[in-house]
C-alpha positions in Angstrom: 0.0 0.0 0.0 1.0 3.7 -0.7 2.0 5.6 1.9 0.0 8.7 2.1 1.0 12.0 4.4 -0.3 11.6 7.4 -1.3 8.2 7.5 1.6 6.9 10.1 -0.8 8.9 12.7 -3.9 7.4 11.5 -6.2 5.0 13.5 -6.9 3.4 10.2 -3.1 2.5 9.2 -2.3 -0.8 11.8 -0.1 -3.5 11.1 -0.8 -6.5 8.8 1.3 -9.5 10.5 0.3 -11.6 7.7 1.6 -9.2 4.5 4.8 -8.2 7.2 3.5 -4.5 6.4 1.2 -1.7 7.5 -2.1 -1.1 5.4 -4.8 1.0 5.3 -8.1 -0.8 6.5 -10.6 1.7 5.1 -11.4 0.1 1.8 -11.8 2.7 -1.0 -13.8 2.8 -4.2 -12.0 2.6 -7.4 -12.6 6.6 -7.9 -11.3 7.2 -4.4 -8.1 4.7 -5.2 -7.8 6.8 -8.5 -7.8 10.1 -7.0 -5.4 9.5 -4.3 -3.1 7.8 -6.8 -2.8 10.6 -9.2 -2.2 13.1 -6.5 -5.8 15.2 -7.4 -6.5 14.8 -3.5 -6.0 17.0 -1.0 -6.2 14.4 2.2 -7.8 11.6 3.3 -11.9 11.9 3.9 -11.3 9.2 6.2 -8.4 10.2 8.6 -8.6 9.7 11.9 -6.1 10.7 14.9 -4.9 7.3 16.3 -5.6 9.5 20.1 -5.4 6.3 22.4 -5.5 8.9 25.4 -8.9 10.5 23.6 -11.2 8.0 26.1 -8.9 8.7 29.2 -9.3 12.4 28.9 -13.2 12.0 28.7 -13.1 10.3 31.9 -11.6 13.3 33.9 
């Protein structure tokens, strides 16, 4: 999988033991695929802040 900015802090990027490699588990459509491949995006619609402290704060 391509490496997109950003997407080392994304709760969506994780670890694939199997394929020894990180991926992306948000499955895109082909027009989605398209447009991050030829660079017309400007970010990911589907990033999300891996915050694993996000529930602790709530709890204060």
């Amino acid at each position: 999988m391509t490496n997109f900015s950003g997407c080392d802090s994304c709760r969506h990027y994780v670890f694939n033991e199997d394929a020894d490699g990180y991926e992306c588990l948000v499955n895109l459509d082909e027009d989605e695929t398209a447009r991050f491949l030829s660079g017309m995006s400007d970010g990911c619609p589907y990033y999300s802040r891996d915050d694993e402290y996000a529930v602790v704060r709530k709890q204060n």
